[in-house]
CHARMM-style PDB file with segment names, atoms N, HN, CA, C and O in Angstrom:
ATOM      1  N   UNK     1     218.891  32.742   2.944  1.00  0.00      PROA
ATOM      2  CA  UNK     1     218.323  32.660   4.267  1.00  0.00      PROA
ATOM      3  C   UNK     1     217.414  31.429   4.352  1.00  0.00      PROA
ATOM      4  O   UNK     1     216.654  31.330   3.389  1.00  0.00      PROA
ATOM      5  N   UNK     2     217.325  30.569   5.183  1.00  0.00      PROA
ATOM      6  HN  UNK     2     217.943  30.649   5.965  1.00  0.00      PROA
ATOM      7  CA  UNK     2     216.978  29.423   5.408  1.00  0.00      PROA
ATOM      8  C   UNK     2     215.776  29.740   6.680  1.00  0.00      PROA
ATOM      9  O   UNK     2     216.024  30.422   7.674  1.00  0.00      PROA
ATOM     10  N   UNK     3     214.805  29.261   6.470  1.00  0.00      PROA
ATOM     11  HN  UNK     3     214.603  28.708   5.663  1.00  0.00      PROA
ATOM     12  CA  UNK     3     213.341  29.976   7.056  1.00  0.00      PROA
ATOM     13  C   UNK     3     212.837  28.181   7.707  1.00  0.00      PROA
ATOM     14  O   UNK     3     212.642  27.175   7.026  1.00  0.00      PROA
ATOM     15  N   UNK     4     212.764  28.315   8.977  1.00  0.00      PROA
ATOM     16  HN  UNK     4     212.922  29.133   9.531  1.00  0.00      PROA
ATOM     17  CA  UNK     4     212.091  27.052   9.780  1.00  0.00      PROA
ATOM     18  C   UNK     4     210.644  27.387   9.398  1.00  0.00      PROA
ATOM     19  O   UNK     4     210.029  28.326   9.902  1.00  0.00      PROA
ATOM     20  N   UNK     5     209.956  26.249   8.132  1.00  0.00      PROA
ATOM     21  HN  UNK     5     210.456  25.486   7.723  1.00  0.00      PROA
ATOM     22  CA  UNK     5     208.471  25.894   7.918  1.00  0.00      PROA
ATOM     23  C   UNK     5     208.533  24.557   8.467  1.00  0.00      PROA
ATOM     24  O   UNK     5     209.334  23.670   8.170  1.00  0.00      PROA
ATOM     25  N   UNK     6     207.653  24.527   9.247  1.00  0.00      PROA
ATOM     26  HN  UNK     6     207.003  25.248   9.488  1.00  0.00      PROA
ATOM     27  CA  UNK     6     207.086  23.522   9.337  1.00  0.00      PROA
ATOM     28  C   UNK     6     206.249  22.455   8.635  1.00  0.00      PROA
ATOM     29  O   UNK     6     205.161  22.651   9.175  1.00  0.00      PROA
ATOM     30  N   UNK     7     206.067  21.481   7.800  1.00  0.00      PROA
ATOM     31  HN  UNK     7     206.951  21.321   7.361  1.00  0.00      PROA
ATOM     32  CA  UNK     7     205.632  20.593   6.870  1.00  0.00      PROA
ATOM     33  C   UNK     7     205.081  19.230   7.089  1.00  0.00      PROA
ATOM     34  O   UNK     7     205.418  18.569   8.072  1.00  0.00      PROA
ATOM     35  N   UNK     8     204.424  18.887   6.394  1.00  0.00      PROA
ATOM     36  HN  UNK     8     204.150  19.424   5.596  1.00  0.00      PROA
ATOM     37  CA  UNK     8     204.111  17.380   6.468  1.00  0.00      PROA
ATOM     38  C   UNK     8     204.201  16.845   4.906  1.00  0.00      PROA
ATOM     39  O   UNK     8     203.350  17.377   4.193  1.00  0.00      PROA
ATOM     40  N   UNK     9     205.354  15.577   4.002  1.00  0.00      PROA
ATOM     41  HN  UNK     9     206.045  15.144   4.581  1.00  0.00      PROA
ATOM     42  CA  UNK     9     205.475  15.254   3.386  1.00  0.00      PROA
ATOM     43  C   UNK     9     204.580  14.459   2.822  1.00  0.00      PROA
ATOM     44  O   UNK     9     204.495  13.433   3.497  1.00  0.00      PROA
ATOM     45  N   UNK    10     203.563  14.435   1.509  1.00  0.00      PROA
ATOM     46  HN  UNK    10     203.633  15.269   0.961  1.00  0.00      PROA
ATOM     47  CA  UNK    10     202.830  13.694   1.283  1.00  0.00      PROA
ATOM     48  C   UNK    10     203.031  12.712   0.323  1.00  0.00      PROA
ATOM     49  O   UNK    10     202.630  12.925  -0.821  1.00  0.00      PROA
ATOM     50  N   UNK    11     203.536  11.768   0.575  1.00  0.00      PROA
ATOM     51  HN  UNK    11     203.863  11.594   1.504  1.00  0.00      PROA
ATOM     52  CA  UNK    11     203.467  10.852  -1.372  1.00  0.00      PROA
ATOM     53  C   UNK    11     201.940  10.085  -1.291  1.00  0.00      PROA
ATOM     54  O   UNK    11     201.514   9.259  -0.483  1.00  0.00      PROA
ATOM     55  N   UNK    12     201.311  10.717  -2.472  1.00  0.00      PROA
ATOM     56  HN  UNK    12     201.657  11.388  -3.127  1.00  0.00      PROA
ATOM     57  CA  UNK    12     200.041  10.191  -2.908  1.00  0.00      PROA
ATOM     58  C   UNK    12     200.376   8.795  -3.525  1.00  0.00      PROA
ATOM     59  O   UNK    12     199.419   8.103  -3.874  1.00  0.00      PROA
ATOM     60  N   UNK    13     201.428   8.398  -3.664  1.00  0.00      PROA
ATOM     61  HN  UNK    13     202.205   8.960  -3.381  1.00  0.00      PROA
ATOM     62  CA  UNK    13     201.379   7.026  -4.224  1.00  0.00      PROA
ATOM     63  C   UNK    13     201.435   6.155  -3.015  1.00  0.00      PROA
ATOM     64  O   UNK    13     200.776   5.125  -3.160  1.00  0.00      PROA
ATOM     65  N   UNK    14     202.157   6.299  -1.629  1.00  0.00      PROA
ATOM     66  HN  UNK    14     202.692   7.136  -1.512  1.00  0.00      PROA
ATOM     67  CA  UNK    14     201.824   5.289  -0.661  1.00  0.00      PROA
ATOM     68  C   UNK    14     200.481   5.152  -0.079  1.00  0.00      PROA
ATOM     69  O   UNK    14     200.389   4.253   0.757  1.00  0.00      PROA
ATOM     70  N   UNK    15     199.386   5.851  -0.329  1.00  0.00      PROA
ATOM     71  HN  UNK    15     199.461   6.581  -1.008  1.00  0.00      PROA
ATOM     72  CA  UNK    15     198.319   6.171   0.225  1.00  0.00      PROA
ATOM     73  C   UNK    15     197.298   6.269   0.112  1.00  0.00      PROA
ATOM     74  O   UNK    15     196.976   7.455   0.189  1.00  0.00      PROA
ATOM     75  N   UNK    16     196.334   5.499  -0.078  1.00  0.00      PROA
ATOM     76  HN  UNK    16     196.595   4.536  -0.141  1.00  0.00      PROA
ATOM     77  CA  UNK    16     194.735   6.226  -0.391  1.00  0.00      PROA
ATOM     78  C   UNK    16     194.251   7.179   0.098  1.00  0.00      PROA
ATOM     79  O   UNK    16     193.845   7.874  -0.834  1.00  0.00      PROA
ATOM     80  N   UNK    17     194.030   7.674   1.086  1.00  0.00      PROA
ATOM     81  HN  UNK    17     194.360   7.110   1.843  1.00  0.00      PROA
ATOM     82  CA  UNK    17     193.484   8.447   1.738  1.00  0.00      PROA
ATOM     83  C   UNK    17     194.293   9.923   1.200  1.00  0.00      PROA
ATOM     84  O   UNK    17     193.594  10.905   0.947  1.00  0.00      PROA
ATOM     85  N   UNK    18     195.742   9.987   1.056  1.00  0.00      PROA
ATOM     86  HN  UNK    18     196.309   9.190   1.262  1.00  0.00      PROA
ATOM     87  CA  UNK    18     196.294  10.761   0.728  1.00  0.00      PROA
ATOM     88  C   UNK    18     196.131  11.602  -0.970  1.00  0.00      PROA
ATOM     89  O   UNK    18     196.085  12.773  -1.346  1.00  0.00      PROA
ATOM     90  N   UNK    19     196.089  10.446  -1.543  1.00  0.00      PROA
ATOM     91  HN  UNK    19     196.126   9.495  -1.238  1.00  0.00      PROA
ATOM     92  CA  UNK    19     195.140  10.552  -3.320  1.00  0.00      PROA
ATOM     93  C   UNK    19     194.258  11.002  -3.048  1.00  0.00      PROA
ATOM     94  O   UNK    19     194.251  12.155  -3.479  1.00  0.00      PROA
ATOM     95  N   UNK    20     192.727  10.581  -2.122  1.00  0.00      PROA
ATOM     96  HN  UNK    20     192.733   9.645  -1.772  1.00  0.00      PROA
ATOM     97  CA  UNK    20     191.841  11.386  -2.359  1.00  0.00      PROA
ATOM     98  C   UNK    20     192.062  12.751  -1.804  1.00  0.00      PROA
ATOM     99  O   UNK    20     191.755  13.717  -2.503  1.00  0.00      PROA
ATOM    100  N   UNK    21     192.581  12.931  -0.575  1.00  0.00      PROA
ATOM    101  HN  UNK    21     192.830  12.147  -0.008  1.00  0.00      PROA
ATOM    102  CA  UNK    21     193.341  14.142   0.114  1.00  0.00      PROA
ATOM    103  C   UNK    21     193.679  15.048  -1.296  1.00  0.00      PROA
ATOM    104  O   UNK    21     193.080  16.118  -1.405  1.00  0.00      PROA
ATOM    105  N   UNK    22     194.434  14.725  -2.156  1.00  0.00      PROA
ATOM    106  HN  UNK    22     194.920  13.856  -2.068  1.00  0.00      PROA
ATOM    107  CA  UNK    22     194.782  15.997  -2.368  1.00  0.00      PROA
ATOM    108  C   UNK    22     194.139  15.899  -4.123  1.00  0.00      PROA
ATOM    109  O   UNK    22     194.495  16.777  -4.909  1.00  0.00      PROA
ATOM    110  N   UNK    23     193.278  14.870  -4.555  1.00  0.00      PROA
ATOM    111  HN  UNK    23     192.989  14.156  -3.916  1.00  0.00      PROA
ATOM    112  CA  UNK    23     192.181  15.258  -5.021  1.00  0.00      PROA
ATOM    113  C   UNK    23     191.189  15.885  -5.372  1.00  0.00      PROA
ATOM    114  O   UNK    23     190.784  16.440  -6.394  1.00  0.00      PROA
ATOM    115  N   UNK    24     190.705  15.632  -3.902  1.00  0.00      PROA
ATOM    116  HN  UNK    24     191.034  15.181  -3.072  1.00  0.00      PROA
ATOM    117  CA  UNK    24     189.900  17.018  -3.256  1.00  0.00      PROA
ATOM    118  C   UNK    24     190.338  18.244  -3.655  1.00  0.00      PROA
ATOM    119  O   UNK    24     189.735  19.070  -4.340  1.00  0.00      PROA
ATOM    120  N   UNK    25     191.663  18.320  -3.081  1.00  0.00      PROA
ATOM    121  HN  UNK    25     192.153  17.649  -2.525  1.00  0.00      PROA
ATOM    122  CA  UNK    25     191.586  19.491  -3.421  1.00  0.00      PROA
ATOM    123  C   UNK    25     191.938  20.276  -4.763  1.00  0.00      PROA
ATOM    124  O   UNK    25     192.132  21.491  -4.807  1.00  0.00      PROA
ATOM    125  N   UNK    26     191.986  19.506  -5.731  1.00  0.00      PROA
ATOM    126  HN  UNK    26     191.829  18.519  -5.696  1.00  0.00      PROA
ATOM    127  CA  UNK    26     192.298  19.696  -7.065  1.00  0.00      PROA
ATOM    128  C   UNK    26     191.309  19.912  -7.996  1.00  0.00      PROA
ATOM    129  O   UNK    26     191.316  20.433  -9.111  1.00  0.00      PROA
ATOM    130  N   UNK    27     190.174  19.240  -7.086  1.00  0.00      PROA
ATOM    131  HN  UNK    27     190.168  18.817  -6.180  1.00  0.00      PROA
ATOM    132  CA  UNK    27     188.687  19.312  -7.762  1.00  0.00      PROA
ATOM    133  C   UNK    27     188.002  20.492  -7.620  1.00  0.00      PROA
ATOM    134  O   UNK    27     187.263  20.982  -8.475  1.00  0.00      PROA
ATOM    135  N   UNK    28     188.306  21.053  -6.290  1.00  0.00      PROA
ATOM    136  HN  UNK    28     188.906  20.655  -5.596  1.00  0.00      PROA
ATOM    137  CA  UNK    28     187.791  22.204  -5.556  1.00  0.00      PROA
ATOM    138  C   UNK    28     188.404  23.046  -5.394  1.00  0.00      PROA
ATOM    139  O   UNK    28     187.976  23.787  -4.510  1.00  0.00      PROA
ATOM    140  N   UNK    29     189.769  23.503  -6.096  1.00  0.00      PROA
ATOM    141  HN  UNK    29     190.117  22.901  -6.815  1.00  0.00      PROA
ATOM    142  CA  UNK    29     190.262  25.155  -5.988  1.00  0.00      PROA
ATOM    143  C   UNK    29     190.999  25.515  -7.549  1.00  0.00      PROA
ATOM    144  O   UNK    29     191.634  24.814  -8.336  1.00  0.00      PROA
ATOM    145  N   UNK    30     190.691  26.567  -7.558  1.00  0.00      PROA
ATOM    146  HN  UNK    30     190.175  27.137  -6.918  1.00  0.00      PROA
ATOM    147  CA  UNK    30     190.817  27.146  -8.620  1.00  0.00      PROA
ATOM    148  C   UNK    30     192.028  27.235  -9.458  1.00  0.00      PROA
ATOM    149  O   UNK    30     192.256  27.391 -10.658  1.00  0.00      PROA
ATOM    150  N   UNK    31     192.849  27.050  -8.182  1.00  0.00      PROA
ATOM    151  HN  UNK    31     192.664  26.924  -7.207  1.00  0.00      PROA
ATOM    152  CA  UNK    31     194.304  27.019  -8.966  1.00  0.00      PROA
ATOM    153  C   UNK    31     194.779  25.851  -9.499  1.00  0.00      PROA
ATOM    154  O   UNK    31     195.939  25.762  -9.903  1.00  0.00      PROA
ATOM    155  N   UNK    32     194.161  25.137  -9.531  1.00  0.00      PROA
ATOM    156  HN  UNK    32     193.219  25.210  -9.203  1.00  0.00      PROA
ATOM    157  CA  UNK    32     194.394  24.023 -10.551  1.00  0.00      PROA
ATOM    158  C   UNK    32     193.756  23.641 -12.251  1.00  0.00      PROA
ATOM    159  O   UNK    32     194.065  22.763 -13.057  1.00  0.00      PROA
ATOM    160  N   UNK    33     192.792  24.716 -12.290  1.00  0.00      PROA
ATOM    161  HN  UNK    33     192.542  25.429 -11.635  1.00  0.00      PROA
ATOM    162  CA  UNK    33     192.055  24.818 -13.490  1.00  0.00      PROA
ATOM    163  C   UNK    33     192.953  24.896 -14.360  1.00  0.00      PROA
ATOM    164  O   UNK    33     193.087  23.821 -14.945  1.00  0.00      PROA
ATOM    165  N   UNK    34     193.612  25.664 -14.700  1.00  0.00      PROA
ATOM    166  HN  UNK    34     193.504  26.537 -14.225  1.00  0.00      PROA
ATOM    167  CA  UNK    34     194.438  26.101 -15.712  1.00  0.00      PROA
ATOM    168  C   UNK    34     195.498  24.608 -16.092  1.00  0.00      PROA
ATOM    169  O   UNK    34     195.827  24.175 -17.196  1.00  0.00      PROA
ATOM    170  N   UNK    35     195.845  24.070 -14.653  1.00  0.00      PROA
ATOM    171  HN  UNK    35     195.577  24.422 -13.757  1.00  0.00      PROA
ATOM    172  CA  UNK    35     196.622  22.592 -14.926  1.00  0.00      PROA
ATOM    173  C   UNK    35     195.569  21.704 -15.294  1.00  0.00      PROA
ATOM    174  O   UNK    35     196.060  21.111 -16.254  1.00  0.00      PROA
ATOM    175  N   UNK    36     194.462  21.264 -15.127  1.00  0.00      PROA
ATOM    176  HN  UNK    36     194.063  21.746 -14.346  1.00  0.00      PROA
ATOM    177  CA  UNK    36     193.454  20.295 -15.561  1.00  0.00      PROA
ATOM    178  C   UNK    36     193.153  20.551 -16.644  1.00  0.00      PROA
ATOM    179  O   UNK    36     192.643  19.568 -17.182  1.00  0.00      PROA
ATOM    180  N   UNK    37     193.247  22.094 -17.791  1.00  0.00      PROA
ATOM    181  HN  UNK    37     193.661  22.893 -17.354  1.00  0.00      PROA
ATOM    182  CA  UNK    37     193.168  22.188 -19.080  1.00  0.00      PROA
ATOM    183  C   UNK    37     194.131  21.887 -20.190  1.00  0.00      PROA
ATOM    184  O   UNK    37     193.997  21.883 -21.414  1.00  0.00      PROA
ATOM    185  N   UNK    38     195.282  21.600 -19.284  1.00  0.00      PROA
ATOM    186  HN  UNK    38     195.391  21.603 -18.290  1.00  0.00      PROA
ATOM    187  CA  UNK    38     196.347  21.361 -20.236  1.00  0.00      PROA
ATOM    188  C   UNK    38     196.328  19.536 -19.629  1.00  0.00      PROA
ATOM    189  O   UNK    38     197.205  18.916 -20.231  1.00  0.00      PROA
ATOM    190  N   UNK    39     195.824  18.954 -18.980  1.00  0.00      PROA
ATOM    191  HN  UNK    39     195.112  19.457 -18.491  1.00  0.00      PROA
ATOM    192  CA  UNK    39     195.428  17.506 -18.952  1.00  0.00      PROA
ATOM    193  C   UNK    39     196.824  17.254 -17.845  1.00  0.00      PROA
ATOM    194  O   UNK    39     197.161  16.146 -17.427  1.00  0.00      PROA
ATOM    195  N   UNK    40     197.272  18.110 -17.625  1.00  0.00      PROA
ATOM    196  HN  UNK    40     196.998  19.010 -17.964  1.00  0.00      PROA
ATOM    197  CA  UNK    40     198.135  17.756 -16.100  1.00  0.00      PROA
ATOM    198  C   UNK    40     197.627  17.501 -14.854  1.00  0.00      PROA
ATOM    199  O   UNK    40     196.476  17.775 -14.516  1.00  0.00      PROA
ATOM    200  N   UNK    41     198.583  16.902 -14.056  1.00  0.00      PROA
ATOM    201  HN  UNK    41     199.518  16.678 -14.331  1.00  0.00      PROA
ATOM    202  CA  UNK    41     197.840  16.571 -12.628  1.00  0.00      PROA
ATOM    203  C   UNK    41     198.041  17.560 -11.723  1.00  0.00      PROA
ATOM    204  O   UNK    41     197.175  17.854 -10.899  1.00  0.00      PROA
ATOM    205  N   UNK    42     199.379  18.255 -11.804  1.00  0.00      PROA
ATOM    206  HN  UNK    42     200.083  18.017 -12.473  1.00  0.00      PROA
ATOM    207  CA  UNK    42     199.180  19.618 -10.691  1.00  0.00      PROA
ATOM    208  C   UNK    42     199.924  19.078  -9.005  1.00  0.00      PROA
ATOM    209  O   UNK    42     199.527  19.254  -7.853  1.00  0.00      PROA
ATOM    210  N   UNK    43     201.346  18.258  -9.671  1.00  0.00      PROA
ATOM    211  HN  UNK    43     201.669  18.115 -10.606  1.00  0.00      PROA
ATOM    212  CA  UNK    43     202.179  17.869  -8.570  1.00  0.00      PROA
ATOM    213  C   UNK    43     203.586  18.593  -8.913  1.00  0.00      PROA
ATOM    214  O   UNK    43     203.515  19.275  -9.936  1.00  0.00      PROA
ATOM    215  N   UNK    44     204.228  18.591  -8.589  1.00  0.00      PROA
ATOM    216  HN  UNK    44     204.286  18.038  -7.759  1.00  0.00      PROA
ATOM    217  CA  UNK    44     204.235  19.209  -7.026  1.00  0.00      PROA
ATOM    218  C   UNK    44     203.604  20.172  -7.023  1.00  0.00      PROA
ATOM    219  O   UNK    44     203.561  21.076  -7.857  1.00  0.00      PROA
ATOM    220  N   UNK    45     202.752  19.963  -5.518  1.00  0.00      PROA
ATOM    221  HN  UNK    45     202.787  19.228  -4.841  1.00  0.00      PROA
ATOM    222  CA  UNK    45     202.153  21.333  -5.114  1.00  0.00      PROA
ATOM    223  C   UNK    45     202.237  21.181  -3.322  1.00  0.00      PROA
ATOM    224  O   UNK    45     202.185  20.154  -2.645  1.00  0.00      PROA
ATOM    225  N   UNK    46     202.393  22.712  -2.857  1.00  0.00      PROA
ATOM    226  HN  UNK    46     202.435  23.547  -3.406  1.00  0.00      PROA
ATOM    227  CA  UNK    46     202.322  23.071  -1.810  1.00  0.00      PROA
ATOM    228  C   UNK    46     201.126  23.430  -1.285  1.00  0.00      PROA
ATOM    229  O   UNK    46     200.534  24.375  -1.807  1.00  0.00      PROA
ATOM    230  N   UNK    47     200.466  22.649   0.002  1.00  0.00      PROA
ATOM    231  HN  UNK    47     200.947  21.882   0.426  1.00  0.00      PROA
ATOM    232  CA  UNK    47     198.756  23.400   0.484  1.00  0.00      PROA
ATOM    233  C   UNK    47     199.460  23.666   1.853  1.00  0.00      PROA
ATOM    234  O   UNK    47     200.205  23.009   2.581  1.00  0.00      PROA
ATOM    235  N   UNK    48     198.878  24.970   1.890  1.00  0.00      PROA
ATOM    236  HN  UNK    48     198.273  25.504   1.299  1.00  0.00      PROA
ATOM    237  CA  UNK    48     199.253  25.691   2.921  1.00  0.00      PROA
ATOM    238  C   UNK    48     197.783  25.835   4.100  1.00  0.00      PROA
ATOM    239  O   UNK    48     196.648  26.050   3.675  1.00  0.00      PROA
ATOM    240  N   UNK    49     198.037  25.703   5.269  1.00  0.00      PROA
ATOM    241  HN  UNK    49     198.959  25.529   5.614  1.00  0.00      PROA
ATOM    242  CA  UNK    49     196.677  25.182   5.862  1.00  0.00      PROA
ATOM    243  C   UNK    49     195.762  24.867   5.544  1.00  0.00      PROA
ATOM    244  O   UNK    49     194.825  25.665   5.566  1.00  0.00      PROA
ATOM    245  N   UNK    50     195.589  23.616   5.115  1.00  0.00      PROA
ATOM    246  HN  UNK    50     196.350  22.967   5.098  1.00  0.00      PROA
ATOM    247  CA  UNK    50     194.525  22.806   4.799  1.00  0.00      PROA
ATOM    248  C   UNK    50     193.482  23.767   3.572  1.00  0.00      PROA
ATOM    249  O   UNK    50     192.272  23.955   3.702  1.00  0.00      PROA
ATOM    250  N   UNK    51     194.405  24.301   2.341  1.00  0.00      PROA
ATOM    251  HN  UNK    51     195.388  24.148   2.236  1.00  0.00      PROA
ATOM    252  CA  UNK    51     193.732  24.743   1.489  1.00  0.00      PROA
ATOM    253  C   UNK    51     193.814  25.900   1.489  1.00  0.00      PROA
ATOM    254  O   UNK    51     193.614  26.424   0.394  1.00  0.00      PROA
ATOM    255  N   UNK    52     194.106  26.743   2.560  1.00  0.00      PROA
ATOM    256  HN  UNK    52     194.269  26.316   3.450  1.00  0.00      PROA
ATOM    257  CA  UNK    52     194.132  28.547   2.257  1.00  0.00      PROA
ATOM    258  C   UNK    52     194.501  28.795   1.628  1.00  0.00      PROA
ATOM    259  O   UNK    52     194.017  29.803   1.114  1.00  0.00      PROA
ATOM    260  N   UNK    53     195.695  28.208   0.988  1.00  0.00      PROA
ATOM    261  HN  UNK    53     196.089  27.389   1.406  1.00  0.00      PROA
ATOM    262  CA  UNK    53     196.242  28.590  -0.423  1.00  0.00      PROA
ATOM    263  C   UNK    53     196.928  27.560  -0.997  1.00  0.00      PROA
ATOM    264  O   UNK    53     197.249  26.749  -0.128  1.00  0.00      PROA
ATOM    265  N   UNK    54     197.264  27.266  -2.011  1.00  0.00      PROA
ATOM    266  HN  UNK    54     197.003  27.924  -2.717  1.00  0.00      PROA
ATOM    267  CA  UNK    54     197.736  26.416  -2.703  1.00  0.00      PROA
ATOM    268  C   UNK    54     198.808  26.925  -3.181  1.00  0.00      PROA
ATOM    269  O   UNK    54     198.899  28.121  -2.905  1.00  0.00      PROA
ATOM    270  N   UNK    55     200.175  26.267  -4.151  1.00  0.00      PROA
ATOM    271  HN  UNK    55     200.100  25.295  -4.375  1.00  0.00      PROA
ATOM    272  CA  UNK    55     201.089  26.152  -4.464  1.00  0.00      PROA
ATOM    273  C   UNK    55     201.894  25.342  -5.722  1.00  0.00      PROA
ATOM    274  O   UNK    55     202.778  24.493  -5.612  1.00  0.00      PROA
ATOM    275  N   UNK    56     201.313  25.871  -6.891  1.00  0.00      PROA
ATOM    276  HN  UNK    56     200.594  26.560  -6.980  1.00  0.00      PROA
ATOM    277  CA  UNK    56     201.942  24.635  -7.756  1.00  0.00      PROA
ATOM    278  C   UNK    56     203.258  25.197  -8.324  1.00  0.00      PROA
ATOM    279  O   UNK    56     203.699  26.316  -8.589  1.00  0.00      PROA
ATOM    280  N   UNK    57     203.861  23.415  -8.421  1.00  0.00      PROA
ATOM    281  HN  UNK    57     203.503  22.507  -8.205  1.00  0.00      PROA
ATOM    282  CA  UNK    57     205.285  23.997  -8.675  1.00  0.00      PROA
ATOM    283  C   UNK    57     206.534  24.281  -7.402  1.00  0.00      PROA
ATOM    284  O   UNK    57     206.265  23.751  -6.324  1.00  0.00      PROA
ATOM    285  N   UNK    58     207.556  24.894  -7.455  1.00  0.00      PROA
ATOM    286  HN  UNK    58     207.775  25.325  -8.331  1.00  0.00      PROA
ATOM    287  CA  UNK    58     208.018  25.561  -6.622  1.00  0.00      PROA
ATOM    288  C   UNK    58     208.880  26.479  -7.014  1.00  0.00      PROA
ATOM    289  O   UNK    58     210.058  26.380  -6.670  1.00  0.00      PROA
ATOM    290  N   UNK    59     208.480  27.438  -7.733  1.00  0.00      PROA
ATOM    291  HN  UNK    59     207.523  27.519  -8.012  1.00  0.00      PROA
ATOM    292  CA  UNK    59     209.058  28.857  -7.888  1.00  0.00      PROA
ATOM    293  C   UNK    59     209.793  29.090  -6.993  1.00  0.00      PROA
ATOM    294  O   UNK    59     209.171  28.801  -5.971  1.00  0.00      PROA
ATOM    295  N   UNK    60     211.005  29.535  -6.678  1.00  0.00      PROA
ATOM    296  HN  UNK    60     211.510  29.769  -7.508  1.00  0.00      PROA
ATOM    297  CA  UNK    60     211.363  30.465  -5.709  1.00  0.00      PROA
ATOM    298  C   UNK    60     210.758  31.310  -5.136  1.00  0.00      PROA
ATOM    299  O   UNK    60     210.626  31.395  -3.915  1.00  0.00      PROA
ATOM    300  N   UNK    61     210.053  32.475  -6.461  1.00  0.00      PROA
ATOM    301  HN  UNK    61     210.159  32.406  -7.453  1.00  0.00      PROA
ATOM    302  CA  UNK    61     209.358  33.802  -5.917  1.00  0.00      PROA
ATOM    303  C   UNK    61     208.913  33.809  -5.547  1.00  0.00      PROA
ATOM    304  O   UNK    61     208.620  34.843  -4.947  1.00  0.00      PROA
ATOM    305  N   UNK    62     208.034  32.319  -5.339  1.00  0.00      PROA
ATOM    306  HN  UNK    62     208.271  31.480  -5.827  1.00  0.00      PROA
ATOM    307  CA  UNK    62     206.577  32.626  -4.450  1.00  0.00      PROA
ATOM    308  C   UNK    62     207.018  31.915  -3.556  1.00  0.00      PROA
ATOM    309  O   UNK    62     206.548  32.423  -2.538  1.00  0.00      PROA
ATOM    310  N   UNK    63     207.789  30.824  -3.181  1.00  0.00      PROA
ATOM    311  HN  UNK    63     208.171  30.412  -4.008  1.00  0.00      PROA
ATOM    312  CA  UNK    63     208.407  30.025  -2.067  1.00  0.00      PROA
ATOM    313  C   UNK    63     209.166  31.171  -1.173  1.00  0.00      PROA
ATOM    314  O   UNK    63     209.021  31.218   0.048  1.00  0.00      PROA
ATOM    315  N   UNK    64     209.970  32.068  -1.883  1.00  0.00      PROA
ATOM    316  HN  UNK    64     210.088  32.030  -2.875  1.00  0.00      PROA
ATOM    317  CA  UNK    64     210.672  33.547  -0.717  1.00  0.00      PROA
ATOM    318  C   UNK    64     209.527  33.990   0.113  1.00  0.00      PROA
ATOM    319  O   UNK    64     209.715  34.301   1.289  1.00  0.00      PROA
ATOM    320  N   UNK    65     208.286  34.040  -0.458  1.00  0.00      PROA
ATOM    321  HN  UNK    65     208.132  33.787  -1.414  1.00  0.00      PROA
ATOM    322  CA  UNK    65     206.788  34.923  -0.037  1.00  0.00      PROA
ATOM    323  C   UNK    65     206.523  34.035   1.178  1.00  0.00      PROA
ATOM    324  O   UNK    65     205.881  34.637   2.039  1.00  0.00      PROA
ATOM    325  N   UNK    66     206.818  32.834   1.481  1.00  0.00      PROA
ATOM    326  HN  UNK    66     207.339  32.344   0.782  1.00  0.00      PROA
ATOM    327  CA  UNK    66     206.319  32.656   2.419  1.00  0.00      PROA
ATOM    328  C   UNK    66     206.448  32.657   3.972  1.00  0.00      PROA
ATOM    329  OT1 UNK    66     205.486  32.341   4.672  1.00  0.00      PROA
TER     330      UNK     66
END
């Protein structure tokens, strides 16, 4: 089943503003701890309104959830 999300594509490499964009939020939510201990950066990831939840990776299981 094919589900209309709506998205905005980010490549942090064309962009400054976009690097610190999702920086931010790497600095400031939790679900990235566990990737910053193993010295990863924590791409691909999905932010779902501006941070309500985050997304690393793209599992299916949790990609069906949404």
């Amino acid at each position: 089943m094919q589900k209309k999300i709506e998205f905005v594509y980010q490549d942090i490499s064309e962009s400054i503003l976009a690097l610190k964009k999702f920086l931010s939020y790497r600095e400031s939510h939790s679900e990235f701890d566990k990737t910053k201990e193993k010295g990863a950066v924590g791409l691909p990831c999905i932010v779902v309104n501006d941070g309500e939840r985050i997304i690393l990776g793209f599992d299916e299981e949790v990609l069906g959830s949404l």
